[in-house]
C-alpha positions as CSV (number, residue, x, y, z in Angstrom):
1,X,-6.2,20.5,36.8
2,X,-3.5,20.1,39.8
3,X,-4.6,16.3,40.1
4,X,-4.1,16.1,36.0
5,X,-0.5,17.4,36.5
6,X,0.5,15.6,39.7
7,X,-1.0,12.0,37.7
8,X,1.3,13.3,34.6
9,X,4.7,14.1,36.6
10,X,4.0,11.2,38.3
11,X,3.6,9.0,35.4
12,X,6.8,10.1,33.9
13,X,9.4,9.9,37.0
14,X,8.2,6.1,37.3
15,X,8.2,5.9,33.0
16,X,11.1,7.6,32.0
17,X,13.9,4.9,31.6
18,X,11.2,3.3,29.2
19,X,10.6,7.0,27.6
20,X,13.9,6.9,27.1
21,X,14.7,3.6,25.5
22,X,11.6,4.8,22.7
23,X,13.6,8.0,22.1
24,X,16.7,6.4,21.1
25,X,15.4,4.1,19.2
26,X,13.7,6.6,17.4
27,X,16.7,8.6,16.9
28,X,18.1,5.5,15.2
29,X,15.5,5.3,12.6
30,X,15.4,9.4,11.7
31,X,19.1,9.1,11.3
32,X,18.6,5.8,9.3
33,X,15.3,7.4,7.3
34,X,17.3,10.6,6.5
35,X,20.2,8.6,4.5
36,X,17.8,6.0,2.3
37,X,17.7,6.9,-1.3
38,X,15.2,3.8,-1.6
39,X,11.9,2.7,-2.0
40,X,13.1,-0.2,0.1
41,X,14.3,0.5,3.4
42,X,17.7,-1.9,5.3
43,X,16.5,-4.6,7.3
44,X,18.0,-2.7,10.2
45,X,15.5,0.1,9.6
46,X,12.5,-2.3,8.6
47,X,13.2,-4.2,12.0
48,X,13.3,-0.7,13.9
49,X,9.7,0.7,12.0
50,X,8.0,-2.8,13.5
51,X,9.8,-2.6,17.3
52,X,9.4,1.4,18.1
53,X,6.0,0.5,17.1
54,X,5.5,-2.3,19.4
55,X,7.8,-0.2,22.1
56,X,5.0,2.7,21.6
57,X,2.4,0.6,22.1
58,X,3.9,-0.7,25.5
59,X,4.2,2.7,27.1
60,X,1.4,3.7,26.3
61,X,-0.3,0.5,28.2
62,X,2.3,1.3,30.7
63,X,1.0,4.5,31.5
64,X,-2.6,3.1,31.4
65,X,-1.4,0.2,33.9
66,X,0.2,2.8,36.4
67,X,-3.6,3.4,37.6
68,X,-5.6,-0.2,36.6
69,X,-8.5,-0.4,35.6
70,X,-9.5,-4.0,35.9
71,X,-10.5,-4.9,39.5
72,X,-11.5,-3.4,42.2
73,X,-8.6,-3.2,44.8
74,X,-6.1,-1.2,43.7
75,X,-4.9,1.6,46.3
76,X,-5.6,4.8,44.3
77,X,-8.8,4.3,43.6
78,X,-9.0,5.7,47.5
79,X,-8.1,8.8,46.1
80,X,-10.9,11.4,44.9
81,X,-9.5,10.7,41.0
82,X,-12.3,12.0,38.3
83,X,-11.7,10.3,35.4
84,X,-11.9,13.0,33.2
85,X,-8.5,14.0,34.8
86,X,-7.3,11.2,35.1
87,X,-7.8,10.0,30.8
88,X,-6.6,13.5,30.4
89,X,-3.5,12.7,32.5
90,X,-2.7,9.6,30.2
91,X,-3.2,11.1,26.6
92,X,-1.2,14.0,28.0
93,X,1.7,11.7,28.7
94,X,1.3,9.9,25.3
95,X,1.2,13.4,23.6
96,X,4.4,13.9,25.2
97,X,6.0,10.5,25.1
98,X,5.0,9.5,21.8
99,X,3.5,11.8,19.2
100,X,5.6,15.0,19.7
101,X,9.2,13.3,19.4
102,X,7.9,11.9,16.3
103,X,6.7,14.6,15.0
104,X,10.1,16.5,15.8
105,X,11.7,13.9,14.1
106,X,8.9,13.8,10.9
107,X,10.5,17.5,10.4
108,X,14.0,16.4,11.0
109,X,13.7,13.9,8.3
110,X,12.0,16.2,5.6
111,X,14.8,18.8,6.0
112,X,17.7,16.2,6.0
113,X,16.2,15.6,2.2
114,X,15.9,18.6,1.1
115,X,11.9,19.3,1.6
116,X,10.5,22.5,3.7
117,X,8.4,21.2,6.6
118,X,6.4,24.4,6.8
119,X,5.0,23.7,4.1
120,X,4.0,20.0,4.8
121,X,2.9,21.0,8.3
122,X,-0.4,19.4,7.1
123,X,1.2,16.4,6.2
124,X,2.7,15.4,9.1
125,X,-0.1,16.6,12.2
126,X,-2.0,13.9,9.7
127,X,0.3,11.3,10.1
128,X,0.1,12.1,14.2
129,X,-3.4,11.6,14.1
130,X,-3.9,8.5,12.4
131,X,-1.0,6.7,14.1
132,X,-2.9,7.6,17.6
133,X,-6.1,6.6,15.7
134,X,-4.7,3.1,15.0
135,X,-1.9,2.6,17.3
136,X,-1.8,4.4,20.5
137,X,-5.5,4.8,20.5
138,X,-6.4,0.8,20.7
139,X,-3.0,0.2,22.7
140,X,-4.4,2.2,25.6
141,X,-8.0,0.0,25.2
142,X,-6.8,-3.1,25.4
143,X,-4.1,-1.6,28.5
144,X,-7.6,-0.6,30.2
145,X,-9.1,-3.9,29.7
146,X,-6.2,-6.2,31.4
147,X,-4.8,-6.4,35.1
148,X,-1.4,-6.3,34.5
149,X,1.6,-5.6,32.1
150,X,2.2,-9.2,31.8
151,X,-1.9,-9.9,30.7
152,X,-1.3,-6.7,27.8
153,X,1.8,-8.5,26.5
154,X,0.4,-11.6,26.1
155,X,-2.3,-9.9,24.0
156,X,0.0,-8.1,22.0
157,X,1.6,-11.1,20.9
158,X,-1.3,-12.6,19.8
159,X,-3.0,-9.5,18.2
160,X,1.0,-9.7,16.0
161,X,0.7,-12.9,15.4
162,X,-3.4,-12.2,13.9
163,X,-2.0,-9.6,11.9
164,X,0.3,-11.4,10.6
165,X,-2.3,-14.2,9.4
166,X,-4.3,-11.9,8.0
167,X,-1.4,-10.0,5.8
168,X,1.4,-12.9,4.9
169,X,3.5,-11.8,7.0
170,X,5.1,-8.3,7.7
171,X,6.4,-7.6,3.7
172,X,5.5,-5.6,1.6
173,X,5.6,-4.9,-2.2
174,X,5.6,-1.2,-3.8
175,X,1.3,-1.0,-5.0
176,X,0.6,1.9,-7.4
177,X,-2.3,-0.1,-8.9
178,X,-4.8,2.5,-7.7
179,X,-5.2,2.1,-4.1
180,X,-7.3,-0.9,-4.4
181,X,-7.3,-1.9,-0.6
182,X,-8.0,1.9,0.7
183,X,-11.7,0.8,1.6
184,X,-10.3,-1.4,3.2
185,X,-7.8,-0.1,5.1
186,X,-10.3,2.9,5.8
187,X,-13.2,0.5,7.1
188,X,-10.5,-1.6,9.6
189,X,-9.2,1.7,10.9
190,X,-12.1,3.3,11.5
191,X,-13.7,-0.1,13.0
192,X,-10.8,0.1,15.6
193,X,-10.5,3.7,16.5
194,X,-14.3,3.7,17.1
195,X,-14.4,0.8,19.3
196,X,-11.0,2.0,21.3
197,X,-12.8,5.4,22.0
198,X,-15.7,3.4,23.1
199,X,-13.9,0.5,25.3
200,X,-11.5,3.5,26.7
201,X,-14.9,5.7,27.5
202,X,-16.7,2.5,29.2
203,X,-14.1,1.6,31.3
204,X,-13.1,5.2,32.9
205,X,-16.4,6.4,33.4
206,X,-18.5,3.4,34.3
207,X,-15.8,0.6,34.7
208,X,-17.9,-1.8,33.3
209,X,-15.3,-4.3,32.3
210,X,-17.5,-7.2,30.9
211,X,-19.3,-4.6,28.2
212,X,-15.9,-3.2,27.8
213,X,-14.3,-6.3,26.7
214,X,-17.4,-7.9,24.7
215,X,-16.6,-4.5,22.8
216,X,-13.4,-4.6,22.2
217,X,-13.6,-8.7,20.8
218,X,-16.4,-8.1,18.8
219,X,-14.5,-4.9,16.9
220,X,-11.3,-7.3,16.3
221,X,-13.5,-10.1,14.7
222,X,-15.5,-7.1,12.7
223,X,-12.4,-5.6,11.8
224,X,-10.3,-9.1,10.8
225,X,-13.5,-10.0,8.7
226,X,-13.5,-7.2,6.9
227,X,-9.9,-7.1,6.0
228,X,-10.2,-11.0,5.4
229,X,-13.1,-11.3,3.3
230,X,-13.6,-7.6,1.7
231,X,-13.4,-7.5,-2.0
232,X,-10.4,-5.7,-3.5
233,X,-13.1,-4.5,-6.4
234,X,-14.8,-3.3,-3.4
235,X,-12.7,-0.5,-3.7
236,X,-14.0,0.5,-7.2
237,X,-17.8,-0.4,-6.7
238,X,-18.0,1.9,-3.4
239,X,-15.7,4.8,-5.8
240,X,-18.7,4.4,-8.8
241,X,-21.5,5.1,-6.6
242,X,-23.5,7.8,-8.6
243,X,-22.0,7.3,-11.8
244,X,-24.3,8.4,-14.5
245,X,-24.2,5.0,-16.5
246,X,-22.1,2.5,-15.3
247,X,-19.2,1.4,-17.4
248,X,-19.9,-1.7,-19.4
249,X,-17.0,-4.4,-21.1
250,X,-18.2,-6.2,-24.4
251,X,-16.4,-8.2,-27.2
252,X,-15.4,-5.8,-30.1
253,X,-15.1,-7.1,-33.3
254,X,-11.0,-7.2,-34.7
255,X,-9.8,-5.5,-37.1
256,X,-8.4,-7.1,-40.3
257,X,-5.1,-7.8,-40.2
258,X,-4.8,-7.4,-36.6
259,X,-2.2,-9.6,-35.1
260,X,-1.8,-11.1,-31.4
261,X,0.6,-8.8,-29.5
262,X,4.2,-10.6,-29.6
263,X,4.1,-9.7,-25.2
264,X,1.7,-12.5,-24.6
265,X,3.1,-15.2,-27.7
266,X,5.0,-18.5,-26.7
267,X,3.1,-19.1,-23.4
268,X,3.8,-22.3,-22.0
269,X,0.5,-22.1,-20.3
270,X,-2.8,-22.2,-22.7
271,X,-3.5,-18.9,-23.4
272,X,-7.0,-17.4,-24.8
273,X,-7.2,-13.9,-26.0
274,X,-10.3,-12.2,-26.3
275,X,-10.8,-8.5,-28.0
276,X,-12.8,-6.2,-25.7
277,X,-13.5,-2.5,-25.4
278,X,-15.0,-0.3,-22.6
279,X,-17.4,2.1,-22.8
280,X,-18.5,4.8,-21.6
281,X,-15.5,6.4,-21.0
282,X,-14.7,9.7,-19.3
283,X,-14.0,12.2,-22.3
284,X,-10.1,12.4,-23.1
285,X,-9.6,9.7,-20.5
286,X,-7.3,6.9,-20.8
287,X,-8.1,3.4,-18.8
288,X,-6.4,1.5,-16.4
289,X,-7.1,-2.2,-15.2
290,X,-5.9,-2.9,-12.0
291,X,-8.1,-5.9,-11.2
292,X,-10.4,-8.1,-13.1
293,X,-12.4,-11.6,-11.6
294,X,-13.5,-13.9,-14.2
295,X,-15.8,-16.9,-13.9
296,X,-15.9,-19.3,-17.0
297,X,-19.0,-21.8,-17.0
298,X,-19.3,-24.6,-19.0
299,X,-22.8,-26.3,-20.9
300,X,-21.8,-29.2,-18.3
301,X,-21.8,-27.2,-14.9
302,X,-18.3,-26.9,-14.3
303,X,-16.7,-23.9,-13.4
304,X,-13.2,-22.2,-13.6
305,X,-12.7,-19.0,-11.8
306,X,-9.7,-16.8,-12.0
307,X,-6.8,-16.5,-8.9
308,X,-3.8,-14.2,-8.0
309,X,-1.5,-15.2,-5.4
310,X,-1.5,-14.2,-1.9
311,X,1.0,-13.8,0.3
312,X,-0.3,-16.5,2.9
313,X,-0.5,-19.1,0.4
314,X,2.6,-18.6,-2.4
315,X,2.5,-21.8,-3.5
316,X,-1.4,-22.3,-4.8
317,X,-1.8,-24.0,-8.1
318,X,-4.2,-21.0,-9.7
319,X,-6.1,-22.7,-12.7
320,X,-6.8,-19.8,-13.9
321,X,-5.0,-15.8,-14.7
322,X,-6.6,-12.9,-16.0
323,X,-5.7,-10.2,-17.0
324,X,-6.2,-6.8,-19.4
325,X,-3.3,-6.2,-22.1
326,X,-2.5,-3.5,-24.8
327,X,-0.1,-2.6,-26.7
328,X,-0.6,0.9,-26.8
329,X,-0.7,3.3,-24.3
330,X,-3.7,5.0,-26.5
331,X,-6.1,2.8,-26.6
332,X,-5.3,0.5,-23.2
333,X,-8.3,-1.7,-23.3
334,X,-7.5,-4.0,-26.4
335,X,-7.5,-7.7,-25.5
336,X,-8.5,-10.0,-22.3
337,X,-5.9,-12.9,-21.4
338,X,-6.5,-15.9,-19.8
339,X,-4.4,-17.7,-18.9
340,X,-5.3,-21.7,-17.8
341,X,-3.5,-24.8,-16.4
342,X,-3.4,-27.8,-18.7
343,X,-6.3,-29.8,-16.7
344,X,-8.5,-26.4,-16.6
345,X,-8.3,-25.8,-20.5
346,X,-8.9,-29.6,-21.0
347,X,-12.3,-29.0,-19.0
348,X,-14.0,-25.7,-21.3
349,X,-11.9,-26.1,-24.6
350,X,-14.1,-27.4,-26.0
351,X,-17.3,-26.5,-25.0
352,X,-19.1,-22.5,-25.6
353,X,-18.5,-21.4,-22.3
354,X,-19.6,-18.2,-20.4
355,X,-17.6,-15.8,-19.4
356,X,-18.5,-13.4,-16.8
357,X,-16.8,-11.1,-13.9
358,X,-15.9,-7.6,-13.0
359,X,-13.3,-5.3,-14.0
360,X,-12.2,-2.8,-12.0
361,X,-11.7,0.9,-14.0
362,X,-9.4,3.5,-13.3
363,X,-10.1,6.8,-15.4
364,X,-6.9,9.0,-15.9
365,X,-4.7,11.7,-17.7
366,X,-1.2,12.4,-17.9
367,X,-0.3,15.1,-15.9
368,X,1.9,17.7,-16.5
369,X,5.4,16.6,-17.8
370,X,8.6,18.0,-15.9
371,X,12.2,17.8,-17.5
372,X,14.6,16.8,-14.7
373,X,17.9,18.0,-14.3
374,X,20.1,14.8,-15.8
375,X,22.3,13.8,-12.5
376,X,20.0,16.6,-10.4
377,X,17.2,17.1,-8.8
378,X,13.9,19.0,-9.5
379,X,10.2,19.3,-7.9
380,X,7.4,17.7,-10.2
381,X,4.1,18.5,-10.0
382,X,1.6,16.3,-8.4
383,X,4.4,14.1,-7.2
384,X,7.0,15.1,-5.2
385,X,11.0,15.8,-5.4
386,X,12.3,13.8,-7.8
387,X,16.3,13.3,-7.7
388,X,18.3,11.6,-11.3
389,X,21.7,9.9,-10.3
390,X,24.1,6.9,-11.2
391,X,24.4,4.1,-9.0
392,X,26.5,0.7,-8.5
393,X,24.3,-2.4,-8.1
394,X,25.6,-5.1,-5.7
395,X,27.4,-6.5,-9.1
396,X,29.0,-2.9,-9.7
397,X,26.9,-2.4,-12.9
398,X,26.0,1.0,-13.1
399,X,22.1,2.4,-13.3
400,X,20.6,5.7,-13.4
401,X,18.3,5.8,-10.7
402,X,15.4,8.2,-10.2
403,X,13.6,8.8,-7.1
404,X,10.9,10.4,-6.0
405,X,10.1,11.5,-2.6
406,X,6.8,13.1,-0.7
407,X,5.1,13.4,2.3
408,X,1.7,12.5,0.5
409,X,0.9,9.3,-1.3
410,X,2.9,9.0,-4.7
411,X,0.6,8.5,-7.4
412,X,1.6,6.1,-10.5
413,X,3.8,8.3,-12.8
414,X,6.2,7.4,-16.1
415,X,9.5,8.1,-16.4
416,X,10.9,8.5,-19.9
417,X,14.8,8.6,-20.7
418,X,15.0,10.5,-23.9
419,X,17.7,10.7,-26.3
420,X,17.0,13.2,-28.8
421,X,20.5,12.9,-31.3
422,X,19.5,9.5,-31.6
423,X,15.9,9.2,-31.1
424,X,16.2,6.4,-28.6
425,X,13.6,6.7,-25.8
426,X,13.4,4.1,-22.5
427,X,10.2,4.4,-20.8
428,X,9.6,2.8,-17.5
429,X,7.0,3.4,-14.6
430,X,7.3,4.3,-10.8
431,X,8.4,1.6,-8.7
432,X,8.8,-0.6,-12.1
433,X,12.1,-1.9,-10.4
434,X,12.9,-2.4,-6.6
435,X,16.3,-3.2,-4.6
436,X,15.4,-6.2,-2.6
437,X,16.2,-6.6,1.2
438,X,15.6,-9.4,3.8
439,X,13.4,-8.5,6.6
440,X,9.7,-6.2,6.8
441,X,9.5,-4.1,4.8
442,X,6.9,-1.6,6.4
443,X,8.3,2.4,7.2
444,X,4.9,3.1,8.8
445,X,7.0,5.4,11.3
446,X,8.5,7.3,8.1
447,X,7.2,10.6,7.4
448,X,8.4,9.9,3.7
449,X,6.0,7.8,0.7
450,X,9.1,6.7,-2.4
451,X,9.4,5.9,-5.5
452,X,11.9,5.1,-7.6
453,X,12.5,3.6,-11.4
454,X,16.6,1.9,-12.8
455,X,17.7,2.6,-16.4
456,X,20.4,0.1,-16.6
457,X,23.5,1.7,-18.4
458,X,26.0,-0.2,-20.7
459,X,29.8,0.7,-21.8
460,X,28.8,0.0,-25.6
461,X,26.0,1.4,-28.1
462,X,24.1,-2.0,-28.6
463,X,22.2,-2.5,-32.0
464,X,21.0,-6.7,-31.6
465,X,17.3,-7.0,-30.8
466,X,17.7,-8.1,-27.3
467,X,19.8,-5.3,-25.9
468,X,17.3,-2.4,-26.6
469,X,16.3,-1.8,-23.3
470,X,20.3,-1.1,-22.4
471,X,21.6,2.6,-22.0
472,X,24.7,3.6,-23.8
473,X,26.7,5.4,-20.4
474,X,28.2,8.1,-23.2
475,X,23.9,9.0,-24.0
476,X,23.5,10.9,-20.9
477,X,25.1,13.8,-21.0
478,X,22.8,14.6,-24.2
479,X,19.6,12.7,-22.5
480,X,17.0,14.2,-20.6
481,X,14.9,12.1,-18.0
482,X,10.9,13.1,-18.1
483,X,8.3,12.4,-15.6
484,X,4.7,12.7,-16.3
485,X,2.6,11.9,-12.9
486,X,-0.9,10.0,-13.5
487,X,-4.0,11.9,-12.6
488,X,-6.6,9.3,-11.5
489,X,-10.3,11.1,-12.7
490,X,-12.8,8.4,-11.8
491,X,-13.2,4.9,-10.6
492,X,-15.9,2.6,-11.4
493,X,-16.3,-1.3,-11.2
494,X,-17.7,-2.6,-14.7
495,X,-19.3,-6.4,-15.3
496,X,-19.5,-8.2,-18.1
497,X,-21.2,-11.1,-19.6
498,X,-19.9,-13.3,-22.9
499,X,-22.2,-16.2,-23.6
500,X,-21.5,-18.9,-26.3
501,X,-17.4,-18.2,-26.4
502,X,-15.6,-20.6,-28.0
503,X,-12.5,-20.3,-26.2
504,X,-10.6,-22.2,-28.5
505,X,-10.9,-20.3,-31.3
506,X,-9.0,-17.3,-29.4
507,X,-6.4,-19.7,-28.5
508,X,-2.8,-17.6,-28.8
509,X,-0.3,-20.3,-30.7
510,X,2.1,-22.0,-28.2
């Protein structure tokens, strides 16, 4: 114990300018996090989220580097140091470097907008914990595996420069499509804290450096494959393990008179829309389609297969889009678009193709509806604290803007603008609009998850066709904004299999 504390007042009279430095900066970003009334946080603020972080992970290896690891020369390993003192030394001095200043700030954050920390206590020791998990934690393996400062910088950079490979880049875009990369996310984590506890555990108590490193290189190229090549429907097909009949998509037949939706007429692109229905379902559930893969294969051999874009490569021609439309919030499985290039249609139009894939299947309810306060604030359940106001965009045209705020995850929700003396209703979805700013976009520091939705207000009570979706300014002080949170009740991954489509024949006129 007195070895412990002399190694830990040591460590922070040499460390404490750098201690320093990390505090300020993080007072800058509480101060900055308690003023944003945005999903989307200033570049100043995005720029600070990505450098504390790096900052962290620097004194952290700094404290590891005061007594190295990596050789066999080094003076204090004269001394009688056990290493379970010594380990306990360094996550002492990361506890009180790192993770409690944060976690001071966390609660001066929640306060400064209006939420009780005591009551998401919780909340935040959770956010502690997997920031050391997959921060800190593999910050102070790879500082035990090099011989110097200089060797863990060099590292750093090029573990930022992998991640940014892996992820386009540092941006981000609001996701409320049901989590479909938590697997993922979960599997890379965990991959990473294991193999830090492992590489920190190998070199303290046996300082076997070669086993140590092999370690820590085979967990990065584990943990980049996975994020790389993992499925996004792997997501659903690990959630509908033990399902008691797996969800199946089929053709329904159309009902007479049934028309193609006017969302998905005057495509430039060839555009095929095929009826289709789900089944089973979850009793009183509705049905969400976040993702779905389709492969079409021609008599001939050829294949099409569907695309989205990715981050790392914006620009790819994608011969293929599919997705799942409705036009009623009732029944939300009704048709299947796909949508081809001109030299894919011209290769399976016309042929009978087969069209298989995987959809992935999100089972839900509404939750309960909360009233907010028009121009107030109000706490919804299942969501968060949800605050109505009128803003100027950067064009001074006013909005209402709601915003939602909590320390958990914010589920998908809709937000309806109701206008009962003329029956006019607006309906739009969390995060269905976003204020764009240069620079990342990450606030992984942030003890706050937003969300926010713009009704775009107008001066005049417009009647032409086009102008619907505008929001007489004199309507809202009769209006009342509603928010209805989505509880998710079941995922699943469902296949399907079409043989003998004539794609053609479901060919939406251009």
């Amino acid at each position: 114990m007195r070895l412990m504390l002399l190694t830990l007042r040591k460590d922070v009279r040499r460390l404490w300018p750098a201690v320093a430095v990390t505090w300020l900066m993080l007072a800058a970003l509480a101060n900055a996090d308690r003023w944003r009334a945005d999903w989307m946080p200033s570049p100043m603020e995005g720029w600070t989220n990505l450098l504390l972080c790096g900052a962290w992970a620097c004194l952290a290896a700094l404290a590891v580097l005061e007594e190295p690891l990596v050789g066999d020369r080094h003076f204090w390993l004269t001394r009688p140091h056990r290493w379970p003192a010594l380990l306990t030394a360094k996550l002492l001095f990361v506890a009180l470097a790192i993770h409690l200043p944060s976690f001071f700030a966390d609660i001066f954050v929640l306060a400064a907008r209006g939420l009780p920390p005591a009551s998401h206590l919780g909340d935040l020791l959770s956010k502690q914990v997997l920031f050391f998990g997959w921060m800190v934690l593999p910050a102070m393996a790879v500082a035990a595996l090099v011989r110097n400062f200089a060797q863990f910088v060099i590292a750093l950079f090029a573990i930022g420069t992998g991640l940014a490979m892996l992820n386009g880049g540092f941006q981000s875009i609001p996701d409320y499509s049901g989590l479909t990369s938590q697997v993922r996310h979960t599997l890379v984590r965990a991959l990473l804290a294991g193999a830090a506890i492992v590489v920190i555990y190998t070199q303290y108590a046996r300082r076997s450096v070669l086993a140590a490193r092999l370690t820590g290189i085979a967990a990065a190229l584990a943990a980049s494959a996975v994020f790389a090549f993992l499925p996004a429907l792997a997501e659903y097909a690990v959630r509908g393990v033990g399902l008691a009949e797996a969800p199946r998509i089929a053709l329904r037949n159309t009902a007479s008179g049934e028309s193609v939706p006017s969302a998905v007429r005057r495509q430039a692109r060839p555009t095929v829309l095929l009826p289709i229905a789900v089944a089973p379902g979850e009793e009183g559930a509705r049905v969400h389609v976040p993702l779905v893969d389709v492969e079409i294969v021609a008599p001939d051999g050829s294949r099409v297969e569907s695309a989205r874009p990715t981050p790392n490569r914006p620009f790819q021609q994608i011969d293929l889009m599919a997705v799942v439309y409705s036009a009623s919030r009732d029944n939300p499985l009704e048709w299947l678009v796909l949508s081809f290039t001109d030299s894919a249609w011209n290769r399976v139009k016309n042929a009978h193709v087969r069209i298989g894939g995987s959809a992935a299947l999100e089972f839900y309810h509404p939750g309960e509806t909360t009233i907010l306060p028009m121009l107030g604030s109000g706490n919804v359940p299942g969501l968060g604290r949800c605050t109505a106001a009128t803003v100027e965009d950067r064009f001074s045209e006013q909005m209402l803007k709601v915003l939602c705020e909590s320390p958990r995850v914010l589920p998908a929700a809709s937000i309806t603008l109701r206008h009962e003396p003329s029956g006019r209703v607006w309906m739009h979805g969390l995060n269905s609009a976003v204020t764009y700013a240069p620079g990342p976009h990450g606030t992984w520091l942030s003890p706050l998850h937003r969300g926010q939705s713009f009704f775009r207000l107008t001066g005049s009570v417009p009647s032409e066709a086009g102008s619907q979706w505008l929001v007489p300014a004199s309507y809202l002080s009769s209006s009342r904004v509603e928010i209805t949170p989505r509880i998710v009740t079941g995922r699943a991954l469902a296949r399907f299999d079409f043989a003998g489509v004539a794609l053609s024949s479901w060919l939406v006129p251009r």
